[in-house]
C-alpha positions as CSV (number, residue, x, y, z in Angstrom):
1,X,72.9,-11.3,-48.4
2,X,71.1,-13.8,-46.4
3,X,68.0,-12.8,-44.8
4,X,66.1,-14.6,-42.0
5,X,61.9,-13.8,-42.4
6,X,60.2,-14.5,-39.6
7,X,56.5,-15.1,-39.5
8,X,57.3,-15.0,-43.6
9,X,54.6,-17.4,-44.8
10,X,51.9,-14.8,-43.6
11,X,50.2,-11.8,-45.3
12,X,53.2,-9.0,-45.6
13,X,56.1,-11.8,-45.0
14,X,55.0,-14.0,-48.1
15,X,55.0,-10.9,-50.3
16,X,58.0,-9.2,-49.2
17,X,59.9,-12.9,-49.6
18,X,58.8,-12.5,-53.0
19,X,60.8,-9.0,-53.5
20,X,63.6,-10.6,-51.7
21,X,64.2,-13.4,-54.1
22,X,62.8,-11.3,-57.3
23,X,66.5,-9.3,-56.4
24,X,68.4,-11.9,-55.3
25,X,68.1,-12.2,-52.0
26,X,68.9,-15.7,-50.5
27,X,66.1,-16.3,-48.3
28,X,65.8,-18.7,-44.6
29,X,62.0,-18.7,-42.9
30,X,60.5,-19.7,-39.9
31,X,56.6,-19.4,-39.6
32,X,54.4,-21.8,-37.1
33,X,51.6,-21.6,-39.5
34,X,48.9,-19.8,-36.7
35,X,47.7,-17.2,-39.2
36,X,49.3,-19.0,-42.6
37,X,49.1,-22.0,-44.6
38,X,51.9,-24.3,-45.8
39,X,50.6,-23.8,-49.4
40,X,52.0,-19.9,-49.3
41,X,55.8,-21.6,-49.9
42,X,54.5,-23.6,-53.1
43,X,52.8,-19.5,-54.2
44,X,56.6,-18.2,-53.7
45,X,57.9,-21.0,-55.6
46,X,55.7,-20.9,-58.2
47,X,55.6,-17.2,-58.3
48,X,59.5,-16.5,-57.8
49,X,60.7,-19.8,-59.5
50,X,63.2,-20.1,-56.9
51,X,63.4,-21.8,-53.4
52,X,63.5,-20.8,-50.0
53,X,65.0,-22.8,-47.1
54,X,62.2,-23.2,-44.7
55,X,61.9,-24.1,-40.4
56,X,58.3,-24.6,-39.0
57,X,58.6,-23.6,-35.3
58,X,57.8,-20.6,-33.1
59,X,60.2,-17.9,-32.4
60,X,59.8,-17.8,-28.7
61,X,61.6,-21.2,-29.1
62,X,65.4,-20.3,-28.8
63,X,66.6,-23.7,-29.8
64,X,65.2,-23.8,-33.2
65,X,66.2,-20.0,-33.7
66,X,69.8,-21.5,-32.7
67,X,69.6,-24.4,-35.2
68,X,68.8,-21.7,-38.0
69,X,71.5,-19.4,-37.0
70,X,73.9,-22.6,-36.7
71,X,72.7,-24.1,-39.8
72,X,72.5,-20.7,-42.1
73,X,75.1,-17.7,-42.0
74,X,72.5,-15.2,-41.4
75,X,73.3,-11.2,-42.2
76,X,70.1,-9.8,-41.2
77,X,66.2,-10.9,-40.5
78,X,63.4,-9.4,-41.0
79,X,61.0,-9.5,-37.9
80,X,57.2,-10.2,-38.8
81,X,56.3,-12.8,-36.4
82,X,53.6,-11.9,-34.1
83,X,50.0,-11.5,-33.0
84,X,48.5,-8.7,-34.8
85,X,44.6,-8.6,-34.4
86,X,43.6,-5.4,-32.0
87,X,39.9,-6.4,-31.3
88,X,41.6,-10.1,-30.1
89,X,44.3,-8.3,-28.3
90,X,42.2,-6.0,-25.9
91,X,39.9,-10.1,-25.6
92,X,43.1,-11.7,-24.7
93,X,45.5,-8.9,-23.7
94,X,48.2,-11.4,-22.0
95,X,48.6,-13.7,-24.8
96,X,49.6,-11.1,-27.2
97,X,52.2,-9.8,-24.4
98,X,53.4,-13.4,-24.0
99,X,53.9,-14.2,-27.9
100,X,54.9,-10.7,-29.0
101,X,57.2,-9.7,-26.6
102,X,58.9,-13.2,-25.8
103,X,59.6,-14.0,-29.8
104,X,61.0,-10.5,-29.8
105,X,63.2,-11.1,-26.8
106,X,64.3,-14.7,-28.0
107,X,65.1,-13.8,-31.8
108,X,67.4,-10.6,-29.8
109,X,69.0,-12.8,-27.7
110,X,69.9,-15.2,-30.1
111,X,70.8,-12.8,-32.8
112,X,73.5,-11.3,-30.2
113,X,74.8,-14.7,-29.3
114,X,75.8,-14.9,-33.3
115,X,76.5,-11.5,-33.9
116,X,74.2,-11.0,-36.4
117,X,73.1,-7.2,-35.4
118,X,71.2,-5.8,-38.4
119,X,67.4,-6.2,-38.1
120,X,64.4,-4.4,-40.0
121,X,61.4,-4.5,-37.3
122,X,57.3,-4.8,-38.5
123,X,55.8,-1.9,-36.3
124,X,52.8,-0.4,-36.9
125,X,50.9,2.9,-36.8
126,X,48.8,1.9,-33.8
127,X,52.3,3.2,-31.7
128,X,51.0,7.1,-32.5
129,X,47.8,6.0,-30.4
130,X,45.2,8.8,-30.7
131,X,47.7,11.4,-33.2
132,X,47.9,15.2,-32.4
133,X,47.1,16.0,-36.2
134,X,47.4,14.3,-39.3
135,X,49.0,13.6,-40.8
136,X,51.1,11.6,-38.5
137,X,55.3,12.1,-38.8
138,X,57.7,9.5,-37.1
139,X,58.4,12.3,-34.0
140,X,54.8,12.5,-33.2
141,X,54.5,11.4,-29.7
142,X,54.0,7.6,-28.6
143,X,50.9,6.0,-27.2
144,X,48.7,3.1,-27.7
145,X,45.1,2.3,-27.3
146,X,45.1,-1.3,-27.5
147,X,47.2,-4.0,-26.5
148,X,48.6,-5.0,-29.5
149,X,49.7,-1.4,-30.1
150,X,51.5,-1.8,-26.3
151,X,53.5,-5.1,-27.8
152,X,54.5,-2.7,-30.6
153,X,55.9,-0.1,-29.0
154,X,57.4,-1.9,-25.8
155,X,59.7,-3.6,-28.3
156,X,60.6,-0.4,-30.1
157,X,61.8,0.9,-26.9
158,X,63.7,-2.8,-26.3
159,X,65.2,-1.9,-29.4
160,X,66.5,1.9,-28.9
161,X,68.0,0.6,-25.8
162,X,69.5,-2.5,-27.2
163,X,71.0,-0.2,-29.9
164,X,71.5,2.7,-26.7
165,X,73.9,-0.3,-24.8
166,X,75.7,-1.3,-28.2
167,X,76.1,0.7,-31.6
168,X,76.9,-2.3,-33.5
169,X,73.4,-2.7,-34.3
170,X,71.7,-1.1,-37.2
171,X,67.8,-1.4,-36.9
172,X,64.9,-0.1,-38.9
173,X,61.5,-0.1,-37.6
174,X,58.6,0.2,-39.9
175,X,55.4,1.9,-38.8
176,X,53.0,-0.1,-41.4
177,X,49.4,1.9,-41.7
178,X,47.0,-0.7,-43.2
179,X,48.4,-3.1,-45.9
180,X,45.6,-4.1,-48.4
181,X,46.0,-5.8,-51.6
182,X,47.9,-8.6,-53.3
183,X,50.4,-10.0,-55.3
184,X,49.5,-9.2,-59.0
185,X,49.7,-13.2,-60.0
186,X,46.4,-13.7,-57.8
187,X,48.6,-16.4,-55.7
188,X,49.0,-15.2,-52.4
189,X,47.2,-12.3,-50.6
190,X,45.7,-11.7,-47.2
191,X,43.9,-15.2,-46.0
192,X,43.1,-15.5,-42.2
193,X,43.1,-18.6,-40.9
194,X,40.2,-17.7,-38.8
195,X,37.4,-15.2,-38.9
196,X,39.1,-11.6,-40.4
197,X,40.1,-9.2,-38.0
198,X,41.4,-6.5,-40.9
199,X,38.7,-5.2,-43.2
200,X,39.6,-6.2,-46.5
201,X,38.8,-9.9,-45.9
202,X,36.2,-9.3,-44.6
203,X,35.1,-7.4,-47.1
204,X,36.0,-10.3,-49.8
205,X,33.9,-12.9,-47.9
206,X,30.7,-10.6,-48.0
207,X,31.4,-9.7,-51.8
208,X,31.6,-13.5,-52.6
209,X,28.8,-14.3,-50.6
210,X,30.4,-16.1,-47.9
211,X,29.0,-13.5,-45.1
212,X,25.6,-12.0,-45.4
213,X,26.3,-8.4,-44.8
214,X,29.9,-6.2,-43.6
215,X,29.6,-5.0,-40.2
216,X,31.1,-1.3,-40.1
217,X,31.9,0.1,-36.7
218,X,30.7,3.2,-35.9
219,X,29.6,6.1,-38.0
220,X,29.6,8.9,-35.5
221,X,33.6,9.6,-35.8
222,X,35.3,13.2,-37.3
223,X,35.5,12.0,-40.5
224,X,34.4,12.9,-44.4
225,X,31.3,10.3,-44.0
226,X,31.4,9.5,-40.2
227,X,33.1,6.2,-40.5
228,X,36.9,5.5,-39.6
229,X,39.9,7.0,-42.0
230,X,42.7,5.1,-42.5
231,X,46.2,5.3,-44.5
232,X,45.5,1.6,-46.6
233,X,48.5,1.1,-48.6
234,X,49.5,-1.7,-51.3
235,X,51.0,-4.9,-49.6
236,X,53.6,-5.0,-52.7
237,X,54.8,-1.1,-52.0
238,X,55.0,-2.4,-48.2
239,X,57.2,-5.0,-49.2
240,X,59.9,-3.3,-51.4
241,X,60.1,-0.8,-48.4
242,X,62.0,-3.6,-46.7
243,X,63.9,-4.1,-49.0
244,X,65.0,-0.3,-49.1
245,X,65.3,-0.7,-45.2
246,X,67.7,-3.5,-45.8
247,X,69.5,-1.8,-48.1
248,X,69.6,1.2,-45.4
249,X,70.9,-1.3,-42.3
250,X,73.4,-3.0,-44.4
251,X,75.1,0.1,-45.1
252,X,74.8,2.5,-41.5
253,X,74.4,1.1,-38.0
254,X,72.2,3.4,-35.7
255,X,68.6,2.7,-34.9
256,X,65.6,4.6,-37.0
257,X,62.0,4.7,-37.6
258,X,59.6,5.0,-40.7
259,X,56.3,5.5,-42.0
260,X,55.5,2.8,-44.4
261,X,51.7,4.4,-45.9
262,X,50.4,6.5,-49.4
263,X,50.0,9.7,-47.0
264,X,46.4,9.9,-48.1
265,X,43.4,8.5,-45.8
266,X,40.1,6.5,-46.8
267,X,37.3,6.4,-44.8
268,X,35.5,2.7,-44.5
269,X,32.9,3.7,-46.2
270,X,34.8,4.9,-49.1
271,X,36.8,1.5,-49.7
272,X,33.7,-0.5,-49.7
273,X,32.2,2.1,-53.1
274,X,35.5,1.8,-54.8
275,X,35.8,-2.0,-54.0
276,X,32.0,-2.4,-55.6
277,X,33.1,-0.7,-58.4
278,X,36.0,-1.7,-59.4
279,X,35.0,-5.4,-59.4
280,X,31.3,-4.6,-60.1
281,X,30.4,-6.7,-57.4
282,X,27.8,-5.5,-54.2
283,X,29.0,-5.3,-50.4
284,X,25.9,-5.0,-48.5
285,X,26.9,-3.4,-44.9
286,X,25.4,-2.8,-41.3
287,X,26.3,-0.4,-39.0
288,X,27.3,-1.4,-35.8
289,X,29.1,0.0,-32.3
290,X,32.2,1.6,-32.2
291,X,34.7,-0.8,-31.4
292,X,37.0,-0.7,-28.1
293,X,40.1,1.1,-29.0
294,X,39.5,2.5,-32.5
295,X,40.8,6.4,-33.7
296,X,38.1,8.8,-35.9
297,X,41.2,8.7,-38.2
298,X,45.0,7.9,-39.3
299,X,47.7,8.3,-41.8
300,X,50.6,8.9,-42.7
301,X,53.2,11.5,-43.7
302,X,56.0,9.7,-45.4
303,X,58.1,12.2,-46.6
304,X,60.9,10.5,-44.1
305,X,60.7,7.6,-45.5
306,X,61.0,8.9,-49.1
307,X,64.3,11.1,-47.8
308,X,66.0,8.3,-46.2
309,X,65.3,5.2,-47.7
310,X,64.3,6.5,-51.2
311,X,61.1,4.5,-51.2
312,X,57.5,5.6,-51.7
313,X,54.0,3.6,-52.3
314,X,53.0,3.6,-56.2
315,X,49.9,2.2,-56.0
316,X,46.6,4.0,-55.6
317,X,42.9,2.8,-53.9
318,X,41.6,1.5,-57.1
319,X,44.8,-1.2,-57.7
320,X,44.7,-2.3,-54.2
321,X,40.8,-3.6,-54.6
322,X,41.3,-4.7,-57.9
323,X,44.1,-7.0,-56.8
324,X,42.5,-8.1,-53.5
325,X,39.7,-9.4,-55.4
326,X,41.8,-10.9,-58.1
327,X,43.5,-12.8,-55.5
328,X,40.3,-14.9,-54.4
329,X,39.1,-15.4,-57.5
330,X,42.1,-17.0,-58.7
331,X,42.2,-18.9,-55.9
């Protein structure tokens, strides 16, 4: 099967490329390089042994989308491209409804015009908005409270009704909670272009001294400690659930969707002790405001996931700081 990975030299693209070619997968890319570096397709190489055929453009641009589709015979893609930062997205709101909804509608678009209808969709948690209960299943109902989470779920409604107006199409959307972590090798792993907007890296740069101190929003929420709980969940484990959603697309058309998490939430304050111990390193921390948009808690139930695509997370906490660590050192 050939697979077209968009946004694929970044964080959870570069690692699930990777999978794809570790089983065989024949892999096509296009990344602009606005939250990635060139050098991530030597780490594949060098990682996988194998190469990848690769586009630099943006996939709001239909022409180039066109030249891959013309130039490859694509069965499926993968759709990572987009904005993702919620702190910049409620900044900036319109930019990140200008590049994540117009990729989305190109990439469609073009994907129709070559009949190439099977597509596994990077969504994200932030769709459940402020959740009912915990943990969170896939029927909960939708809301966002940020504008990145809006770009999310606008285009998983674009999709049910793509797939509502023709049942050729077989989509999977992935609801990712929060991908820490990196590959085993130390070669690639999550490094922002800019300053972090996920807390792992930022974490990292405070550990090896780059920044002072961690600023930790809020310690007033319903939590175990006061500060926010979140589902993290191995960027590896996230990446062989595409592959099961592949697997899943290639074989039934419909549309569905899927928790992608561990099922088990950390609190902030919790990942920064078992970071410090695990790599015997200090992260000195401040606390500061709440930030804009941010939830006392969140994580997942992915029991679906485990059902229907027979895929569930096998790391823990303690392998996720070791190899996000491991990764900058090596580097």
């Amino acid at each position: 099967m050939k697979v077209l990975v968009t946004g694929g030299t970044g964080y959870i693209g570069s690692h699930t490329i990777v999978e794809l070619l570790d089983n065989n997968y024949d892999v096509v890319c296009i990344d602009n390089f606005i939250n990635s570096k060139p050098e991530v397709l030597d780490k594949i190489k060098e990682i996988t042994g194998k190469e990848i055929t690769f586009y630099e453009g943006d996939v709001c641009d239909k022409q180039i989308l066109r030249q891959i589709f013309t130039d490859n015979n694509i069965d499926a893609v993968i759709h990572f491209a987009g904005l993702k930062a919620v702190g910049e997205s409620v900044r900036v709101p319109l930019k990140y409804y200008r590049n994540n909804i117009d990729s989305t509608l190109s990439l469609l678009e073009v994907m129709g015009e070559y009949n190439c209808k099977k597509l596994v969709f990077s969504s994200s948690a932030t769709v459940y908005g402020k959740p009912k209960s915990l943990p969170i299943k896939e029927d909960f109902p939708l809301s966002t409270t940020n504008p990145y989470g809006a770009t999310k779920l606008m285009i998983e409604n674009i999709l049910r009704d793509i797939y509502v107006s023709d049942k050729d199409w077989s989509i999977a959307v992935l609801r990712y909670f929060n991908p820490i972590g990196a590959h085993s090798s130390g070669l690639i792993g999550e490094n922002p272009n800019d300053i972090p907007n996920n807390l792992m890296p930022y974490i990292i740069k405070v550990a090896t001294g780059e920044y002072q101190k961690l600023n930790i929003f809020g310690n007033d929420y319903d939590t175990v400690d006061g500060t926010g709980v979140r589902d993290y969940i191995h960027v590896v484990d996230l990446a062989l659930g595409h592959l099961k959603a592949l697997e899943k697309i290639d074989k039934d058309n419909g549309i569905d969707f899927y928790n992608l998490g561990t099922g088990h939430g950390f609190s902030v304050l919790e990942l920064v002790n078992t970071f410090s111990k695990v790599n015997k390193v200090d992260v000195p921390y401040e606390i500061c405001d709440r930030r804009p948009g941010d939830i006392d808690a969140c994580y997942a139930d992915p029991s679906y996931a485990k059902e229907k695509l027979n895929w569930q997370a096998e790391k823990n906490i303690e392998d996720m700081c070791r190899d996000s660590y491991n990764f900058v050192n090596r580097k």
